[in-house]
C-alpha positions in Angstrom: 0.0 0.0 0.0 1.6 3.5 -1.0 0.2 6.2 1.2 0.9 10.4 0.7 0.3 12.8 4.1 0.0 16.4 3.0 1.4 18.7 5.8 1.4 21.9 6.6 3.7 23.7 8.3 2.2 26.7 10.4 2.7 29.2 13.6 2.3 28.4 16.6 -1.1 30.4 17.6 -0.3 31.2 21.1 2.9 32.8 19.9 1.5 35.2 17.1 1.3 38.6 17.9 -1.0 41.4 15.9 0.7 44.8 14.8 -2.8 46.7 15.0 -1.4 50.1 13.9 -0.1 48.7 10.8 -2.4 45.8 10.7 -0.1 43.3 9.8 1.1 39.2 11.4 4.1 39.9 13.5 5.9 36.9 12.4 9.6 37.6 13.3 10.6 34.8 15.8 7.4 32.8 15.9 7.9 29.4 16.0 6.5 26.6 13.4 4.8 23.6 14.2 3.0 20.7 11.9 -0.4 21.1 12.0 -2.2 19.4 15.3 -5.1 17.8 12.6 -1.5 16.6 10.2 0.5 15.0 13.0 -2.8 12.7 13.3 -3.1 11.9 9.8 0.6 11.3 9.6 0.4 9.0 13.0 -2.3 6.6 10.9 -0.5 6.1 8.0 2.7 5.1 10.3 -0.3 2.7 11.8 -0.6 1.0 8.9 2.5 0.9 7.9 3.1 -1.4 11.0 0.0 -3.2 10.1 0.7 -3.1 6.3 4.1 -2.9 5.4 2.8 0.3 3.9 5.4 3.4 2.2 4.8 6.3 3.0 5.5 10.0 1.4 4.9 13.2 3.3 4.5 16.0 1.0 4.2 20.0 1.6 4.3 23.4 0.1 6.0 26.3 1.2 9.3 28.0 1.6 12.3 26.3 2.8 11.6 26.8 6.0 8.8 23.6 5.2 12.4 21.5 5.6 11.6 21.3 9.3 7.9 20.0 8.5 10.0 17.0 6.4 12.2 16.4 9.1 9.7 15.8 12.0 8.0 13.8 9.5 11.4 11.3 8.7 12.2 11.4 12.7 8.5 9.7 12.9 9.3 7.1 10.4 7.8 8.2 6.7 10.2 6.5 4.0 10.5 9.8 1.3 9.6 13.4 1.7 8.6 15.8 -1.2 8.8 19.8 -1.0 6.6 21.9 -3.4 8.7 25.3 -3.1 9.1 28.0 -5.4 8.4 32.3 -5.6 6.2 31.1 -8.2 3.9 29.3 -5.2 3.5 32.5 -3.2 0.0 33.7 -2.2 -1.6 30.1 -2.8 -5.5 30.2 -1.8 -7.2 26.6 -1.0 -7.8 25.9 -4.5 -3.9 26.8 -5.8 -2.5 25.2 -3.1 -5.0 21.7 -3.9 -4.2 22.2 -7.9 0.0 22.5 -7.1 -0.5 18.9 -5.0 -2.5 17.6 -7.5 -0.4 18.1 -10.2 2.5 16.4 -8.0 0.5 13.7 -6.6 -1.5 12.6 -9.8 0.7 10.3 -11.4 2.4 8.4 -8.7 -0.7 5.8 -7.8 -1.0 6.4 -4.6 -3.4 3.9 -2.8 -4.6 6.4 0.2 -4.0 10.3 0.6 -4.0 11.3 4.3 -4.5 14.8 5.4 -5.9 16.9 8.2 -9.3 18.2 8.6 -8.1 21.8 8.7 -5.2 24.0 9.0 -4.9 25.8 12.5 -4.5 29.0 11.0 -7.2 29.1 8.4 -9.6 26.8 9.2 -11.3 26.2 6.2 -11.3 22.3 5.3 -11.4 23.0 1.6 -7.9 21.7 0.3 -8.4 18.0 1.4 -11.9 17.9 -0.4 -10.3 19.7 -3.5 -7.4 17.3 -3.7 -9.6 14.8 -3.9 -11.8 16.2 -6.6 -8.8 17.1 -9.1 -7.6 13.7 -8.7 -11.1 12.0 -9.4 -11.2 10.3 -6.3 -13.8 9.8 -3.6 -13.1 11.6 0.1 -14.4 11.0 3.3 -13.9 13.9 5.7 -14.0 14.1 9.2 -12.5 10.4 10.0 -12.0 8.8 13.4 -11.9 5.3 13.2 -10.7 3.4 9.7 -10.5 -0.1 8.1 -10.1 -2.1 5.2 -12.2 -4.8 3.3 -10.1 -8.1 2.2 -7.7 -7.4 -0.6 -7.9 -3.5 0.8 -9.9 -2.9 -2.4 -11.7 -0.2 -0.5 -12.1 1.5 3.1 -14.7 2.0 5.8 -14.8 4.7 7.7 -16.0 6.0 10.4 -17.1 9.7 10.0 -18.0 12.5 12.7 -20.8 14.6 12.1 -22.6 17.1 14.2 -25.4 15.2 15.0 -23.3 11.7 15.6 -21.6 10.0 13.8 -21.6 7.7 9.7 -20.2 5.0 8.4 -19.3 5.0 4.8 -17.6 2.9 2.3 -15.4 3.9 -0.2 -12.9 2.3 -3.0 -9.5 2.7 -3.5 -7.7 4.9 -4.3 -9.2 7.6 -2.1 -8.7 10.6 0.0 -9.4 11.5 3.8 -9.5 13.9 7.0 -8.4 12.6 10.4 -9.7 14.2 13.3 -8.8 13.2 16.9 -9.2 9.6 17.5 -8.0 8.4 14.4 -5.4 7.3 16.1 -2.6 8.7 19.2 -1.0 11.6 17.8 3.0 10.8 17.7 5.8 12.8 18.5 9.9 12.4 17.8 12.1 12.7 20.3 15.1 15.1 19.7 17.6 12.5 18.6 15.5 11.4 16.2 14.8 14.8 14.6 18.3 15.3 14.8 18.9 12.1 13.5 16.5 13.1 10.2 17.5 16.5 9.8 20.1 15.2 6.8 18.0 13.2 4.9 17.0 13.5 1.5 13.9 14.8 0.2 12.6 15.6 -3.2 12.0 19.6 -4.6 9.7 20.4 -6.8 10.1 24.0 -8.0 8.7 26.0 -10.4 10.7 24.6 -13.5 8.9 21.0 -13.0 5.9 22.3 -12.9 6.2 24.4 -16.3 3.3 25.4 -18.6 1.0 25.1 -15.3 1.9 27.9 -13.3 -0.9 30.3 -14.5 -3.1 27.9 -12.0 -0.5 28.1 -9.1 0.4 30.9 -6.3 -1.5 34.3 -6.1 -1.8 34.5 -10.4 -3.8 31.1 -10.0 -5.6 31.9 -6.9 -9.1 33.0 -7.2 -9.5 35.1 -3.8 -7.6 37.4 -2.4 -7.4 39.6 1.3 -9.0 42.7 1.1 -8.1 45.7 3.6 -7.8 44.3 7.0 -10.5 45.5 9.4 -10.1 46.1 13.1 -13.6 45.9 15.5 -13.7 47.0 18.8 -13.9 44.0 21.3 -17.5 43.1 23.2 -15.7 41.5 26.2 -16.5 43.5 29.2 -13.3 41.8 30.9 -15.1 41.9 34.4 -13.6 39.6 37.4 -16.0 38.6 40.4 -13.9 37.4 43.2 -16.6 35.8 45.4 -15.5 32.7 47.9 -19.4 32.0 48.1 -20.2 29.6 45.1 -23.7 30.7 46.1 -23.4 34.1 46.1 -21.3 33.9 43.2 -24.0 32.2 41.3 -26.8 34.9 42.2 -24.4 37.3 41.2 -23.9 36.4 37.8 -27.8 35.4 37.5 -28.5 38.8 38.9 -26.5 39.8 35.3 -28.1 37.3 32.9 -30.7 40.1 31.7 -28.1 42.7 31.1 -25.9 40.0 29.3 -29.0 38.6 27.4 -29.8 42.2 26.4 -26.0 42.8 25.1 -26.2 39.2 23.0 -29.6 39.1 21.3 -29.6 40.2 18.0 -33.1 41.6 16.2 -34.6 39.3 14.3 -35.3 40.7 10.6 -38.4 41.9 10.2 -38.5 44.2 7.2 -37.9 41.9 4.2 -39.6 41.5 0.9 -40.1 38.9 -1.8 -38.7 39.5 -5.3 -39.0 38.0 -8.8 -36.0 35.7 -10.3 -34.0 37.9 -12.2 -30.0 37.3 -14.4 -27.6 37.6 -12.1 -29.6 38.4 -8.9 -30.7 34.6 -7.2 -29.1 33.4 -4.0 -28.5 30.1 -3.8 -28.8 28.7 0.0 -27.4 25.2 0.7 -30.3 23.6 3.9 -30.1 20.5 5.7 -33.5 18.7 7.2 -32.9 16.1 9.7 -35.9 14.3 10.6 -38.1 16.2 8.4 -36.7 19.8 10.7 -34.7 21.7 9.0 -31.3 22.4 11.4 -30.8 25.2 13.6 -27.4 26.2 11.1 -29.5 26.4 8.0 -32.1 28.7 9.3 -29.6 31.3 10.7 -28.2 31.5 7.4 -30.8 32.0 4.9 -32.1 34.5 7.2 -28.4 36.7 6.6 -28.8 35.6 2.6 -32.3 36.7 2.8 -31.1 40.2 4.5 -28.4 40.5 1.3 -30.6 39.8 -1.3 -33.0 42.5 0.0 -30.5 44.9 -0.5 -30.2 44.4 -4.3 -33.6 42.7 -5.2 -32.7 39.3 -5.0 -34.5 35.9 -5.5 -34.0 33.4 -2.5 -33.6 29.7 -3.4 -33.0 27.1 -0.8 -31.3 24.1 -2.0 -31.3 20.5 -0.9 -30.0 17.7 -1.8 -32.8 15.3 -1.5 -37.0 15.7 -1.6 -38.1 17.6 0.7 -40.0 15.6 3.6 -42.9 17.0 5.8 -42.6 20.6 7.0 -39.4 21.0 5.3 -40.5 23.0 2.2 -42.9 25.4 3.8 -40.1 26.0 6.7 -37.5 27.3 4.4 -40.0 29.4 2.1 -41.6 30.7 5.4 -38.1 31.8 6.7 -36.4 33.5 3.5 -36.6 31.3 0.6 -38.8 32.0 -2.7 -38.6 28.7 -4.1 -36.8 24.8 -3.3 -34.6 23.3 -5.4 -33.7 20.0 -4.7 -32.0 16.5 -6.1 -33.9 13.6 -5.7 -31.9 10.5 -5.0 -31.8 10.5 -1.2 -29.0 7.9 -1.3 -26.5 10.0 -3.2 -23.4 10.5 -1.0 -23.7 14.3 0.0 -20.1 14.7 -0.9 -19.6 12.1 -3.6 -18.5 12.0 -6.9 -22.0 12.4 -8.1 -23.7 14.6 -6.1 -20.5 17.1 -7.1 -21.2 16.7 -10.7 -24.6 17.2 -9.9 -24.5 20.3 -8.3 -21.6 21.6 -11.0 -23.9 21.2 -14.1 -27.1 23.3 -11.8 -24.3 26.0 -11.1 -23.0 25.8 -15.0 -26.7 25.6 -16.2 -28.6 28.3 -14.2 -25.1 31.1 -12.5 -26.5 31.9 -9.4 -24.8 35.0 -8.2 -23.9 33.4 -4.7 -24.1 29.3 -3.5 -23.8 29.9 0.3 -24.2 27.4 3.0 -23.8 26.7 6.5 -19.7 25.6 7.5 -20.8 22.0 8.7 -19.3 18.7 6.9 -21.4 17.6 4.3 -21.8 21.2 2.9 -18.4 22.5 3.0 -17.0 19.2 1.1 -19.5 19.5 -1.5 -18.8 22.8 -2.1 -15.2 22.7 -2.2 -15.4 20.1 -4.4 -17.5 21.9 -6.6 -15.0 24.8 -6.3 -12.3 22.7 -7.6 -14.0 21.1 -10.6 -15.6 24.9 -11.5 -12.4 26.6 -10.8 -14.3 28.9 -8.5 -13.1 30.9 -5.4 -14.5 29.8 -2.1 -14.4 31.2 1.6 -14.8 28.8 4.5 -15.9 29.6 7.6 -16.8 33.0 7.4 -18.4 35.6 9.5 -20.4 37.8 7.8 -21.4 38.4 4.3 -21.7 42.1 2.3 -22.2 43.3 -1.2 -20.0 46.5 -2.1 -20.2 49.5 -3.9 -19.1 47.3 -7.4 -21.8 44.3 -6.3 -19.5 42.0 -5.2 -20.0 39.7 -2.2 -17.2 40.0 0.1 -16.9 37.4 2.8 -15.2 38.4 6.4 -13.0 36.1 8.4 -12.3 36.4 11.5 -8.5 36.2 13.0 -6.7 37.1 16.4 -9.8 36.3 18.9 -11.8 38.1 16.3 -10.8 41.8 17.1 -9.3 41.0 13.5 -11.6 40.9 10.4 -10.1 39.9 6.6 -12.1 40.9 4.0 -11.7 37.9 1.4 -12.7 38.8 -2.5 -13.4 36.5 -5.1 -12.6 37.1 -9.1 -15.0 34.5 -9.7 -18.7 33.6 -10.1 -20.9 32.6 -8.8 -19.3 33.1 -5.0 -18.8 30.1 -3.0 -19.0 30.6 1.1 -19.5 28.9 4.1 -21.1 30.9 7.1 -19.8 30.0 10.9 -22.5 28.7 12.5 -24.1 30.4 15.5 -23.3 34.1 14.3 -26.7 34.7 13.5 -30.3 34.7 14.0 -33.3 33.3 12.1 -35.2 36.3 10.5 -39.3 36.7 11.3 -41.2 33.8 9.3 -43.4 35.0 6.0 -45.5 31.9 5.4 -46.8 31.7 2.1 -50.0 29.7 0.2 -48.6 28.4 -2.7 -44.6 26.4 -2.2 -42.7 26.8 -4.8 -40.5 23.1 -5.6 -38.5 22.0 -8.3 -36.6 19.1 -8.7 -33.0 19.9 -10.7 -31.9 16.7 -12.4 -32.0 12.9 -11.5 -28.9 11.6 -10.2 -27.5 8.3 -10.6 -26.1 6.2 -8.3 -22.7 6.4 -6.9 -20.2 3.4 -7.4 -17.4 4.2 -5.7 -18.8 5.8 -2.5 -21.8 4.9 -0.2 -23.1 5.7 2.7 -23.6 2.3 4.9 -25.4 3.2 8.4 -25.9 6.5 9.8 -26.3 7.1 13.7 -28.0 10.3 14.8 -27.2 10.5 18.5 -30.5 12.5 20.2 -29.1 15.4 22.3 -32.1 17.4 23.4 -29.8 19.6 25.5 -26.9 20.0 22.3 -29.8 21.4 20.5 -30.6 24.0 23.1 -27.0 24.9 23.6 -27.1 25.5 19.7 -30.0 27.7 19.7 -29.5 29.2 23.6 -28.4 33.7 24.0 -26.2 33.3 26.6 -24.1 30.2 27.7 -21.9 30.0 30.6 -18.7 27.9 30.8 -16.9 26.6 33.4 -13.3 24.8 33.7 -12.8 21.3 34.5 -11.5 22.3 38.1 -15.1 23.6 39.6 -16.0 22.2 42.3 
């Protein structure tokens, strides 16, 4: 079995300091680190290499700094390295940053690519699910446990979701994301780093990768950063030194109101219905569980429906199967003018064909936005889709606004969120995914007549499929999603 680990070398959070007056990353003297979600992926393939046999390459992109991420990776035990690295690189979004692997990766028949959920500095889970789609193969995100059937013709895995947990089959060759307990993240001792710090490693640079560098680094990249924002913090930064653990707690009940008060944002009252017109229809990714639509999806077609009021916009919610029970009327009531929807319930959300799927829709019809929710199934889709369209895509924003030119500019938040980036796109339709919990539902609109229409019959996907699915009921979880004010507490209470 050959197995490939992307890494990523990145700073050390706790270290990273803010210039504010110049708003720019103090970097000088900040120590790097492989990424937390990487080190797991790269502990499972060293898993199976003691249960396998199986080789293992760990490959990166970045300066020549990256050299140290190669090193910790030999002192673990991988058997060759490859470093992308060249100016040409520089500025690499998600989607240049996937095409550079890909082009590296494609023709060396690797039997399993390993990487990590997300980076710890951007957070946005798209270059894993983009890999994947530029090499043709199936992904499974999110993974915590994995096997393999006889032969190792395919894998199951195990897959975390937000309301429990999948298990889904896929065939070889494939792509996937560790999250913690895939497996006990490793770590060299010095010697051994030492020990690894001469070994040879291959360079790709700019001159093997000729006649494709128009797709690579900040000319191939289809966002850029905006004008870096600075907000004022909300945090009141009060200390109650109180003995008493009952007076403390009437003391901070006594401030619930004022906090609850502080935290509640309006629901949107003031919003109006418009006709589908070129150039003007929101697209909003929804997800039903149980015939409810989630908590997530509500929040944000309520901000898309606040957006497309601005420029007379037409609301459609997608789904990506028929509509059961309330669904339909819920999401028009709430925002939506019409539901689009796919009708082969056992597509996998993220699959191979559900990607093509939604691709074709976006060719045929150019929404002028596709935004979703920043939960699993949604943001793999879309970054697939990103990656076979060639479209820009922000993950994991925090807001959504259309300037002065029309263009949608999504906001990301950095440093504690006293930061905010604006991220531009050079493409359309714009792809985002909205943080969830950032926003509120707006006042419901129901309607007489719901407006459905089913997009295009999909087939059935061969090399990926969704075995059992195991929703885990957590009454209180869903209050804690939905609740104004929530109070935390460390582990040494009491």
């Amino acid at each position: 079995m050959k197995i490939a680990v992307c890494v990523k070398q990145v700073p050390t959070l706790s270290a990273m300091r803010f210039d504010y007056k110049n708003k720019t990353v103090l970097r000088k003297d900040v120590q790097l680190e492989v990424n937390s979600f990487d080190v797991i992926a790269l502990a499972k393939a060293l898993d199976l290499k003691e249960e396998f046999g199986a080789e293992i390459t760990a490959i990166t992109l970045g300066t020549a700094d990256a050299t140290r991420a190669l090193t910790f990776c030999f002192a673990m035990g991988i058997d060759h390295g490859i470093l992308i690295s060249d100016r040409a690189f520089a500025g690499s979004d998600t989607l240049a940053t996937a095409r550079a692997l890909a082009l590296v990766l494609r023709d060396r028949e690797f039997d399993l690519i390993l990487c990590g959920r997300n980076s710890s500095d951007a957070e946005t889970g798209q270059v894993g699910p983009e890999l994947a789609e530029l090499l043709d193969i199936p992904h499974v995100s999110n993974v915590r446990a994995l096997k393999f059937t006889p032969y190792k013709v395919s894998l199951i895995a195990e897959r975390a979701t937000d309301f429990g947990y999948e298990v889904v089959e896929s065939l070889l060759p494939a792509l996937i994301t560790a999250v913690e307990g895939l497996s006990e993240e490793r770590y060299p001792r010095r010697k051994e780093i030492e020990a690894s710090s001469n070994r040879c490693y291959e360079i790709v640079d700019g001159q093997k990768l000729e006649g494709n560098l128009g797709s690579l680094g900040s000319e191939g990249s289809p966002t850029s950063v905006g004008e870096i924002r600075i907000i004022q913090t909300k945090r009141l930064g009060i200390v109650i030194e109180e003995p008493d653990s009952e007076k403390l707690g009437q003391i901070i009940s006594d401030n619930l109101p004022d906090c609850k008060e502080r935290s509640t944002t309006e629901s949107y009252e003031d919003w109006t219905r418009f006709d589908r017109q070129p150039g003007r229809e929101f697209w909003v990714l929804v997800e039903g569980v149980d015939g409810i639509i989630t908590q997530p999806s509500m929040e944000i077609l309520g901000e898309v429906r606040k957006l497309a009021t601005q420029i007379g916009g037409y609301v459609s919610a997608l789904m990506l199967k028929s509509p059961i029970g309330v669904e339909a009327s819920t999401v028009i009531a709430y925002g939506a003018d019409e539901v689009l929807y796919f009708d082969n319930k056992d597509a996998f959300p993220a699959g191979p064909v559900m990607t093509r799927a939604l691709s074709s829709a976006i060719q045929e019809r150019q929404p002028y936005a596709l935004i979703a929710s920043a939960v699993p199934d949604a943001r793999d889709l879309l970054a697939r889709s990103a990656a076979r369209l060639g479209l820009g895509m922000t993950g994991d924003c925090i807001g959504l606004e259309i300037d002065e030119q029309g263009r949608l500019v999504h906001l990301k938040a950095g440093f504690g969120g006293n930061v905010v980036c604006p991220i531009l796109s050079r493409t359309t339709p714009y792809l985002a995914t909205l943080r969830p919990g950032m926003f509120s539902p707006i006042n419901p609109k129901p309607v007489d007549i719901i407006k459905e229409e089913q997009l295009c019959h999909l087939e059935n996907d061969s090399k990926i499929k969704l075995i059992e699915k195991f929703q885990q009921e957590d009454v209180h979880g869903r209050k804690l999603l939905e609740a104004d004010i929530v109070i935390g507490v460390g582990k040494g209470l009491g």
